[in-house]
C-alpha positions as CSV (number, residue, x, y, z in Angstrom):
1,X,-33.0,-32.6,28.5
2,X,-29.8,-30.3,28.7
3,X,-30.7,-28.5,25.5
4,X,-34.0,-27.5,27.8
5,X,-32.4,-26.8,31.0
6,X,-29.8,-24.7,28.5
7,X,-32.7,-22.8,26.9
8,X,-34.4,-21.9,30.2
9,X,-31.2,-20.7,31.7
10,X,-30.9,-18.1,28.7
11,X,-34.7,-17.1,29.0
12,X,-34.0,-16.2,32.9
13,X,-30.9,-14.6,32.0
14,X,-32.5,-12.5,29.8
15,X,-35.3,-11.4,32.6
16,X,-32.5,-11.1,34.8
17,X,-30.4,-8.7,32.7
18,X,-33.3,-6.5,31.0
19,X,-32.7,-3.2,32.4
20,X,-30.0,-4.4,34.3
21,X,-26.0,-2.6,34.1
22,X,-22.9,-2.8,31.8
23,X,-21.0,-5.0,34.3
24,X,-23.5,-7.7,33.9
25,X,-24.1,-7.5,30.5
26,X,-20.3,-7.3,29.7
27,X,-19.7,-10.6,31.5
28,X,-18.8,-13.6,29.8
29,X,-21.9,-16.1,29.3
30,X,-24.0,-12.9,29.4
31,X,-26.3,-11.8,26.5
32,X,-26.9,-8.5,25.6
33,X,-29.9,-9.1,23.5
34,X,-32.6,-11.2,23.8
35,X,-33.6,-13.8,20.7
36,X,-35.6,-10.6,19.3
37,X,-32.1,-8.7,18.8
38,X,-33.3,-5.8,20.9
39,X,-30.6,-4.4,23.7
40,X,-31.2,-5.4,26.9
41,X,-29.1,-2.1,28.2
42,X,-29.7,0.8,27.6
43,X,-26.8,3.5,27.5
44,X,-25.7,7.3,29.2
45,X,-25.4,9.1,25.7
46,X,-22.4,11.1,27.6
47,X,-20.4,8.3,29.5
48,X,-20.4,6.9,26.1
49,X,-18.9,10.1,24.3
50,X,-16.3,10.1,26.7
51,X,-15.2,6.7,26.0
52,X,-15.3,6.8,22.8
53,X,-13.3,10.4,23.3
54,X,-10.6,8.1,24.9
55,X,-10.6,5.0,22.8
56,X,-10.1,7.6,20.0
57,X,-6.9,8.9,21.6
58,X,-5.3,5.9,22.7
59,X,-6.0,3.5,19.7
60,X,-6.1,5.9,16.2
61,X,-3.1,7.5,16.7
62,X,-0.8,4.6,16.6
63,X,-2.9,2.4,14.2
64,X,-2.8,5.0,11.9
65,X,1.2,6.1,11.9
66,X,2.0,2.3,11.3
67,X,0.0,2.1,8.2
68,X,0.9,5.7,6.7
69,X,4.5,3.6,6.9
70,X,3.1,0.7,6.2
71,X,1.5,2.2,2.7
72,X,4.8,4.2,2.0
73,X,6.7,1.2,2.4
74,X,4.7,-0.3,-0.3
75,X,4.2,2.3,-2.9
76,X,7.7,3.7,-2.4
77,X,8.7,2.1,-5.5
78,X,6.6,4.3,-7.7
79,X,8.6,7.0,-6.4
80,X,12.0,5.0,-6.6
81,X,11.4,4.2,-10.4
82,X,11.5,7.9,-10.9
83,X,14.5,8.4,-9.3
84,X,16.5,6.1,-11.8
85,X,15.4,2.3,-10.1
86,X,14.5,0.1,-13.5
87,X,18.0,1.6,-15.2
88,X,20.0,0.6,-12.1
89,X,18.7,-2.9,-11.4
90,X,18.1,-3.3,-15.2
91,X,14.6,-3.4,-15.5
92,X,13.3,-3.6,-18.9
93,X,9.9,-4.2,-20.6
94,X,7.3,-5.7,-18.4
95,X,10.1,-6.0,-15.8
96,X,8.5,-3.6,-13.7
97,X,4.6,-5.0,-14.0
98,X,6.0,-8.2,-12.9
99,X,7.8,-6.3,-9.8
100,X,4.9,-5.4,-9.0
101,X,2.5,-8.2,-9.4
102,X,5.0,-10.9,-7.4
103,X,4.6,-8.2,-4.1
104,X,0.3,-9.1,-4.7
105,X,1.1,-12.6,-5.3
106,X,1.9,-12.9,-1.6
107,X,-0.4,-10.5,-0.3
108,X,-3.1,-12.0,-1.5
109,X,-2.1,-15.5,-0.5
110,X,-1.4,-15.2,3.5
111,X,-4.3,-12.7,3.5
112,X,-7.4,-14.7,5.4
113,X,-4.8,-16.7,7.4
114,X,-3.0,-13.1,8.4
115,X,-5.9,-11.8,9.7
116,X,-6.7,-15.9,11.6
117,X,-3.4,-15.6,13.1
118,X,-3.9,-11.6,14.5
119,X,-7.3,-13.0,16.2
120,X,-5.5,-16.3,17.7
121,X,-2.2,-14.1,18.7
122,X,-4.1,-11.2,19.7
123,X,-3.6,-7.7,17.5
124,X,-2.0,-5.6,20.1
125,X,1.4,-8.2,19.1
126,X,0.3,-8.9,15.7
127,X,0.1,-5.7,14.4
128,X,3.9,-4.3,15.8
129,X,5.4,-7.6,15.0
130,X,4.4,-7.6,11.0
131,X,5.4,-4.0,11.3
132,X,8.6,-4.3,12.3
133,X,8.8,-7.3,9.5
134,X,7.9,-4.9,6.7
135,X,9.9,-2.3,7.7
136,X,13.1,-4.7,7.7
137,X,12.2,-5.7,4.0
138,X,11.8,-1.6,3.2
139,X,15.3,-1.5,4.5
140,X,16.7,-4.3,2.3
141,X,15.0,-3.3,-1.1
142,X,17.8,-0.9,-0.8
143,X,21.1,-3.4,-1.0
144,X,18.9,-5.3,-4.3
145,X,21.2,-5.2,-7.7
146,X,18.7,-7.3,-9.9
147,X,15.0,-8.1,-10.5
148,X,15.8,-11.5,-8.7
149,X,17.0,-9.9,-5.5
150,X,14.1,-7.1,-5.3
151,X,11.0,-9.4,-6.4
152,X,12.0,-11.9,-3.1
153,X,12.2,-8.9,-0.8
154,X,8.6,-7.7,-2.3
155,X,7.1,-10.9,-1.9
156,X,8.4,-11.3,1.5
157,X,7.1,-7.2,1.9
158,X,3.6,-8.9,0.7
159,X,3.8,-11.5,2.9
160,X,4.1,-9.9,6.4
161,X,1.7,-6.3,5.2
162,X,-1.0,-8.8,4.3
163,X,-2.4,-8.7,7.8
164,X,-2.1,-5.0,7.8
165,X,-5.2,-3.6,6.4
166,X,-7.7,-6.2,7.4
167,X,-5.7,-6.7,11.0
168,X,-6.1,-3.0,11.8
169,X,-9.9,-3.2,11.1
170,X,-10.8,-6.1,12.8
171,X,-9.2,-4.9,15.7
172,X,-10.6,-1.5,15.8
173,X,-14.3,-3.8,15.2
174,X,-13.3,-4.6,19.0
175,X,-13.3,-1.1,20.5
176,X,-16.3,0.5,18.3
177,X,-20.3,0.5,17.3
178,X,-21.2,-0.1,14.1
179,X,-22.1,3.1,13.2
180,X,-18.7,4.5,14.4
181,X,-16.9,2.0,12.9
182,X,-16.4,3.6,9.3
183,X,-15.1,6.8,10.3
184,X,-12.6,5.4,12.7
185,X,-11.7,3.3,10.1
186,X,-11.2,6.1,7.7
187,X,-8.9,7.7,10.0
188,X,-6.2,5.2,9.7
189,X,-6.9,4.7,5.8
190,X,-7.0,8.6,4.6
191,X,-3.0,7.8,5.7
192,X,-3.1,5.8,1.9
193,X,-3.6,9.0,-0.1
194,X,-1.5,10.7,2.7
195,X,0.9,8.1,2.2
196,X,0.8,9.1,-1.4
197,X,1.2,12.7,-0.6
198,X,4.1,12.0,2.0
199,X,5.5,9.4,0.1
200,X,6.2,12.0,-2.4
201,X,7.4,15.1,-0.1
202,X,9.8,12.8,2.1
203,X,10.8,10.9,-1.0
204,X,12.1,14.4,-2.8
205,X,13.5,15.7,0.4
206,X,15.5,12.3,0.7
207,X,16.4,12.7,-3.0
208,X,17.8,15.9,-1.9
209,X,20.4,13.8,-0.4
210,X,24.2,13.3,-1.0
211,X,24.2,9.7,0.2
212,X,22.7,8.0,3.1
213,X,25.6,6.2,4.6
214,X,26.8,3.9,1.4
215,X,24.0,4.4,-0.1
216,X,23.1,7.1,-3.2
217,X,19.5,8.2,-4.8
218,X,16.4,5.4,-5.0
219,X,18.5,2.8,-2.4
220,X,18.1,6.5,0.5
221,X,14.7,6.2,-0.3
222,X,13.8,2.5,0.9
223,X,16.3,2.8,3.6
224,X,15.5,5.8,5.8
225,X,11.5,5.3,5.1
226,X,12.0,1.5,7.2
227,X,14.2,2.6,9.4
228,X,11.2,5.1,10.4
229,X,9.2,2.0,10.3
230,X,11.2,0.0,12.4
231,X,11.3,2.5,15.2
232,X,7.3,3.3,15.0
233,X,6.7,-0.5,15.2
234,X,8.8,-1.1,18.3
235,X,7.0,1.6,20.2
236,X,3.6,0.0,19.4
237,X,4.4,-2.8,21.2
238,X,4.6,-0.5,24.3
239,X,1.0,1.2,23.1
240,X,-1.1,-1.1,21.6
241,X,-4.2,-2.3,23.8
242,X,-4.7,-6.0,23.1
243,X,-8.7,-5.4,24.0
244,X,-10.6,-3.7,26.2
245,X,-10.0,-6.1,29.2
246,X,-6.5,-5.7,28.9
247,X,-6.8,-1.7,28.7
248,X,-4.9,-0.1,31.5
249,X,-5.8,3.2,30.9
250,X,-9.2,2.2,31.0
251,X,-11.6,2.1,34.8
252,X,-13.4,-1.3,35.1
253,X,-16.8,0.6,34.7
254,X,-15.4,2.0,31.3
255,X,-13.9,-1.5,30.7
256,X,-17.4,-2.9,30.9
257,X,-19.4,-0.4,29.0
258,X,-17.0,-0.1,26.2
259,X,-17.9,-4.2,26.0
260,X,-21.4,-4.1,26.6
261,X,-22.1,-1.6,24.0
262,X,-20.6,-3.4,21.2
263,X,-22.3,-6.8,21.9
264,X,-25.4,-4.9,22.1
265,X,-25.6,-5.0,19.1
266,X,-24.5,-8.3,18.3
267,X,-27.6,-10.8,18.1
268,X,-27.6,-13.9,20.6
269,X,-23.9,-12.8,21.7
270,X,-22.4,-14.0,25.0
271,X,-18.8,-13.0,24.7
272,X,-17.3,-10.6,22.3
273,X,-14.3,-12.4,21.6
274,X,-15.5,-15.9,21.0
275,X,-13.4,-18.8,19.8
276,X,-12.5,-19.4,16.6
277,X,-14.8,-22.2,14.6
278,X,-14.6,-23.2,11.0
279,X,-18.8,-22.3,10.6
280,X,-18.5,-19.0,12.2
281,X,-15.4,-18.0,9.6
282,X,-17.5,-19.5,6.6
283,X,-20.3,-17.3,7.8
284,X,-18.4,-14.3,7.5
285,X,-16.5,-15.3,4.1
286,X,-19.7,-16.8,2.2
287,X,-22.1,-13.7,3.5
288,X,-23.9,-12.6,0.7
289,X,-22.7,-9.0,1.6
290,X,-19.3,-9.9,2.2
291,X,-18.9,-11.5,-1.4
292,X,-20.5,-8.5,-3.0
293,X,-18.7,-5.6,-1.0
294,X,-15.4,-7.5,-1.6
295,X,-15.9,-7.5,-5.4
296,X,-16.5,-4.0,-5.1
297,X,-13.2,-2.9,-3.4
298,X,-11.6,-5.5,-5.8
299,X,-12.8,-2.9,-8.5
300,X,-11.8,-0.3,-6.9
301,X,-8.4,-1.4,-5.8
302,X,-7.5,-1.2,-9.2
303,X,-8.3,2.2,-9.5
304,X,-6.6,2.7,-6.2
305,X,-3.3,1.2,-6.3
306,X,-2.8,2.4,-10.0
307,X,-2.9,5.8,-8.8
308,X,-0.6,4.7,-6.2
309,X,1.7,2.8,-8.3
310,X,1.7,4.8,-11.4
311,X,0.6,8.1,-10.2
312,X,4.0,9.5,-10.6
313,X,4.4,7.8,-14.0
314,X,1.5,9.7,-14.8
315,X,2.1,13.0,-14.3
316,X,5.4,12.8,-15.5
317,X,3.5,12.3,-19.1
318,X,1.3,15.3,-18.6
319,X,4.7,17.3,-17.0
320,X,7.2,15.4,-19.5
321,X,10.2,18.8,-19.1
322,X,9.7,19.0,-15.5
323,X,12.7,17.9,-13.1
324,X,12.1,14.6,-11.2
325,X,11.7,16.5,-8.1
326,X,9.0,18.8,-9.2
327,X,7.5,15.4,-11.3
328,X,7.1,14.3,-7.6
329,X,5.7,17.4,-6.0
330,X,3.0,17.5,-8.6
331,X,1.7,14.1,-7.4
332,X,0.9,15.5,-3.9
333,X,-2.1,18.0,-4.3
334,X,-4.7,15.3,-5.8
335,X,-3.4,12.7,-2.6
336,X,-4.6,15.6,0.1
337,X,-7.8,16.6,-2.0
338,X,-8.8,12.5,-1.7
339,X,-7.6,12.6,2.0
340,X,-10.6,15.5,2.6
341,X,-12.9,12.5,0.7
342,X,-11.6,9.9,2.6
343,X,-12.6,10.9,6.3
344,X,-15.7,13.2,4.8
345,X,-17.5,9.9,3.4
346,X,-17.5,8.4,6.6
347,X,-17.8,11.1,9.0
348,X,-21.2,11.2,7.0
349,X,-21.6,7.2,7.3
350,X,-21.3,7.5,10.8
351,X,-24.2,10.2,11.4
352,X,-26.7,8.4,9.0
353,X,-25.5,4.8,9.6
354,X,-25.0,4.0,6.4
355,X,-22.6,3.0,3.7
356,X,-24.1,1.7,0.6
357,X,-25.0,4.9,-0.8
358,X,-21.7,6.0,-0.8
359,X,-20.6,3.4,-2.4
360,X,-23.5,5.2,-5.2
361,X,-22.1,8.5,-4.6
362,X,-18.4,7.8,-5.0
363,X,-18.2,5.9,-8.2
364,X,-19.8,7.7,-10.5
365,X,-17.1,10.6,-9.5
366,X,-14.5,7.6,-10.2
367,X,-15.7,8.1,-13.8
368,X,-15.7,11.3,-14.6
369,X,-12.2,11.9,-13.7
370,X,-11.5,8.7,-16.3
371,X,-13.4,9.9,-18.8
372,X,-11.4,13.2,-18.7
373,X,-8.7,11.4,-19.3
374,X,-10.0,9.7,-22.4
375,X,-11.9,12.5,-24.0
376,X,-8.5,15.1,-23.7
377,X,-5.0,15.4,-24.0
378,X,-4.7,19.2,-22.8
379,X,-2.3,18.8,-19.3
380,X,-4.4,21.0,-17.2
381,X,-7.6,18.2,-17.7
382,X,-5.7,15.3,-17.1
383,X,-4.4,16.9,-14.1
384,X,-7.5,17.8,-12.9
385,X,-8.8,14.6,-13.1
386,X,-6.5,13.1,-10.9
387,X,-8.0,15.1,-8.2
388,X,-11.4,13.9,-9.1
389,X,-10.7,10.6,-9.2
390,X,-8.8,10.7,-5.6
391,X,-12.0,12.0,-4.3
392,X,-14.2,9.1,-5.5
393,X,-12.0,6.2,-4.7
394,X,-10.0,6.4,-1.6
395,X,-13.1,6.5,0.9
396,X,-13.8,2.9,-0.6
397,X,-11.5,1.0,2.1
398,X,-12.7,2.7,5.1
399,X,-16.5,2.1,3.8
400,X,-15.9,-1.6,2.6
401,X,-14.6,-2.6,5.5
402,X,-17.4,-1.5,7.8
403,X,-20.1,-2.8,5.8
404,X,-19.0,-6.0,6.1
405,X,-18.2,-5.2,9.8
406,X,-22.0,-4.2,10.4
407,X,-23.1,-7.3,8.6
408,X,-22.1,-10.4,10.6
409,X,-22.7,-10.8,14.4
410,X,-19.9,-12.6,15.6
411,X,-16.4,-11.9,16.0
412,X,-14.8,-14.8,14.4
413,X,-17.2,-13.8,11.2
414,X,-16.2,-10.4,11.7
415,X,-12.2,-11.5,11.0
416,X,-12.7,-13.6,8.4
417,X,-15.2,-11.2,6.5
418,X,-12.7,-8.4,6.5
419,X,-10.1,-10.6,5.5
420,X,-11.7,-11.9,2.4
421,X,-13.1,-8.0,1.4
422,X,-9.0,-7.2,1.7
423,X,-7.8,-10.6,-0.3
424,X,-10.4,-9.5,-3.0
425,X,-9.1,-6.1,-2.9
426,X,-5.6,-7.2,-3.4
427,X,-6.6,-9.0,-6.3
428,X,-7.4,-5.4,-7.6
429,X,-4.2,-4.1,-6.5
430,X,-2.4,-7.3,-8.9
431,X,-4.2,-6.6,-12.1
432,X,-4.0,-2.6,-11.0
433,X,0.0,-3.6,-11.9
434,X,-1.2,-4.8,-15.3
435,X,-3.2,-1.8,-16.1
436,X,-1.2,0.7,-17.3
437,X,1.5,-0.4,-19.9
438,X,4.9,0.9,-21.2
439,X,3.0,0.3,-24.8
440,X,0.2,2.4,-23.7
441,X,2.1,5.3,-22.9
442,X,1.1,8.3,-22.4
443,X,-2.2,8.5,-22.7
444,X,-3.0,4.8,-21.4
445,X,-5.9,4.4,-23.2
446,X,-6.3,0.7,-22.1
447,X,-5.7,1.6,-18.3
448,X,-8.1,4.6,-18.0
449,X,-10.6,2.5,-19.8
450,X,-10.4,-0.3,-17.8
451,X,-11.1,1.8,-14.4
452,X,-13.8,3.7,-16.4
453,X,-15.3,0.1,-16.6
454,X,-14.7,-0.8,-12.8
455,X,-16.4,2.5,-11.7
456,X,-18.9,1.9,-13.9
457,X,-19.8,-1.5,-12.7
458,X,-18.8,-0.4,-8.8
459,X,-22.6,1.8,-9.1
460,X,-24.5,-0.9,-10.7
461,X,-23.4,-3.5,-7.8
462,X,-23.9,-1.2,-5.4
463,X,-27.5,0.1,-5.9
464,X,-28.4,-3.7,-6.5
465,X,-26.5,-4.2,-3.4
466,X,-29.2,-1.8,-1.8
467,X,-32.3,-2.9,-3.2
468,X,-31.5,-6.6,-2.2
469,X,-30.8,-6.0,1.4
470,X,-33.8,-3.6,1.9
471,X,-35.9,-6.8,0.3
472,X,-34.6,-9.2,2.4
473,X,-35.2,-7.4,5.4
474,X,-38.7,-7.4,4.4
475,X,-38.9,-11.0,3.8
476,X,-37.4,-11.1,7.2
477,X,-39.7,-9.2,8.5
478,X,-42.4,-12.1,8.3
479,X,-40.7,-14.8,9.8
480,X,-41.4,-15.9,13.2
481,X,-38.3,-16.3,15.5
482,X,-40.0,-19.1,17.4
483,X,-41.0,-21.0,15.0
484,X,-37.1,-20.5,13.4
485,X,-35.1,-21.2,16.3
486,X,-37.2,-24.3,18.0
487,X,-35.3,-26.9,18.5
488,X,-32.0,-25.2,18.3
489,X,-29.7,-24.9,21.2
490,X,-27.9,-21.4,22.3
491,X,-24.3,-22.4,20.5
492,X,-26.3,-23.7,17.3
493,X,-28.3,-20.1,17.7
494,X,-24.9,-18.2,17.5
495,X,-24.0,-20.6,14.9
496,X,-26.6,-19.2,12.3
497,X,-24.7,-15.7,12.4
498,X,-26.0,-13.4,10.1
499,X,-28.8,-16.1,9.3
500,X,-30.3,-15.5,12.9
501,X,-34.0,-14.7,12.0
502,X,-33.8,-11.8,14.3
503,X,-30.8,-10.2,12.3
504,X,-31.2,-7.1,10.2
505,X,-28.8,-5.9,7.0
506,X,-27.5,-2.4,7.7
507,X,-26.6,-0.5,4.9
């Protein structure tokens, strides 16, 4: 008897809102679908630019200085080992691999319950607060005197940037459509291969140095890069917007049509922000497009954070005579050529919609600059290739992200999706530390091969990836929703997520 009463309050909710305005449809209880997925609102194509305009302003900014920090912080050490950091501590062998690997260890672990704990907490305190963590472990990498001493202060760095990546994503999932959502999120990642080029301008400007207080060469270089942390992270607290509710700078109408748009597209949804349930986070993690996608940034994390990690190593092989400074000037060009890659991809994801085909477009660009480096030795190929490869690979997180993004409905599958796509991609990142080997050196046969192999496998995936979804929704196609959803009530409804007959993949 209730389940009835329930389902004939949603049917004359749905006549009541059709046509009807944002402040309706961005009240709590309130769909803004019906059971068909169509919009029950439609939207002023300007008021919307203008909000967008401003959400741009207000959120981007900050989001993206903390993690061009928050990736310095982290790869800092390739530019530390350079600057004399395995002789001081005593690093020998695989010493530096393992460095490496306990920092992923970590990151990996606290990953999906990071990004748990940013939903419950609420990002706009999450984010600074793990900030400000990291950037106190930056600062004490530089009092370590042994591999003891600097592999706890990297697993304690992995443990509070876990919710980082995937925490930043989520939340900006709150503010944008799903077609925006790549390039926004590209905005805050291009700061990785940024990271990579700043990391290695500031860290040769530091190196340029007498001393930083008690401190001489690498230890300058972890210091003064989290102190800048430390200070960005305590102004976010001050800037960060929780969620559109909580917005200041936003009017109520802008309040209300910055939520109604997003759960217009969100099938069956009554509140953007729903509570966390253990079959809504399964939903997201077990999606057959969220275990796919996040084997796909897994393979390309390894290509990723070996650049990041062993980039400098790199072309000091190819620049052997070169002074360490110059060894770290040479690493910047290829980081801003991949930056242009990075926010190009999805500036053109968010016009067309789509992301899978650039999954198809980026890899096989991956593989070239690989098999460059397997097929010469000449300095000027290798080199180049580096640039290539930046171009193929960064655009990856911004793109992965969002296409798991686009394919759940609910925001509790949303946080859990992103997080597992990040854990898997950290996975790359630990064997990335395994890929290229003192043994190896300097042509690293074994680590180019093995990320000619990922990119390789990256465009098979993908264009499976493709052809399945646009099956699917085919089959889909056919069902009846009536005959799907008898019986079921509105919370079991919401339940079914991305199994909602009515849902559509978007690639």
């Amino acid at each position: 008897m209730e389940q009835a009463i329930e389902d004939k309050a949603s049917a004359s909710q749905y006549e009541d809102l059709k046509g009807g305005g944002a402040h309706e449809v961005a009240g709590r209880g309130n769909a803004a679908t019906d059971v068909y997925g169509h919009a029950l609102i439609s939207f002023d194509p300007k008021a919307e630019a203008r909000l967008r305009w401003k959400i741009d302003l207000y959120i981007v900014p900050t989001v993206a200085l903390l993690y061009l920090f928050c990736f310095i912080d982290r790869a800092n050490i390739g530019n530390a080992k350079l600057a004399g950091l395995e002789k001081d501590l005593g690093l020998t062998g695989y010493d530096y691999n393992t460095v490496l690997s306990v920092f992923y260890i970590s990151y990996i672990v606290f990953e999906i319950p990071s990004n748990m704990a940013c939903k419950w907490i609420g990002p706009g305190w999450f984010i600074p607060a793990i900030s400000l963590a990291f950037g106190i472990c930056s600062v004490g990498t530089a009092f370590v005197h042994n591999i003891h001493g600097i592999c706890g202060v990297r697993f304690l760095l992995g443990i509070f940037e876990a919710g980082m990546l995937p925490g930043i994503a989520y939340y900006m999932s709150r503010w944008y459509r799903r077609s925006e959502l790549a390039f926004r999120l590209s905005l805050y990642i291009v700061m990785a291969p940024l990271a990579g080029a700043f990391g290695g301008l500031l860290a040769s400007a530091i190196l340029k140095l007498d001393n930083f207080g008690s401190l001489h060469r690498w230890r300058m270089i972890f210091a003064i890069e989290g102190i800048i942390t430390i200070g960005i992270s305590l102004i976010a607290f001050i800037t960060l917007t929780d969620r559109p509710e909580t917005a200041r700078w936003l009017s109520q109408e802008e309040k209300d049509l910055a939520i109604a748009r997003v759960k217009s597209e969100r099938v069956g949804t009554t509140e953007v922000l729903d509570k966390m349930d253990r079959t809504k986070t399964f939903r997201g993690i077990f999606s057959p497009v969220t275990i796919t996608t996040a084997f796909i940034f897994l393979l390309n994390n390894i290509t990723v954070q070996g650049l990041a990690f062993f980039a400098p190593t790199i072309v000091a092989t190819i620049y052997p005579r070169d002074s360490v400074i110059s060894q770290q000037l040479h690493t910047v060009p290829p980081y801003v050529v991949g930056a242009f890659f990075t926010v190009l991809f999805p500036f053109l994801s968010w016009r067309w919609d789509k992301r899978t085909i650039f999954f198809i477009i980026g890899s096989p660009l991956v593989m070239v600059g690989y098999i460059m480096f397997l097929a010469s030795e000449k300095a000027s190929v290798r080199y180049g290739a580096t640039f290539i490869i930046a171009s193929g690979a960064f655009a990856f997180g911004a793109l992965c992200n969002a296409h798991v993004s686009a394919n759940v409905v609910s925001d509790t599958a949303r946080a859990s999706a992103i997080a597992a796509t990040v854990m898997f991609g950290n996975v790359g990142g630990l064997i990335a530390t395994w890929s290229f080997l003192p043994f190896d050196k300097p042509n690293y046969h074994i680590g180019n091969g093995l990320n000619l192999a990922t990119s390789s496998t990256i465009l098979i995936i993908s264009t499976l990836m493709l052809l399945w979804m646009k099956r699917d929704n085919s089959n889909r196609e056919k069902k009846t929703n009536d005959e799907e959803l008898a019986g079921l009530s509105i919370l079991q409804q919401q339940n079914l997520d991305w199994k909602h007959p009515s849902f559509r993949w978007r690639p």
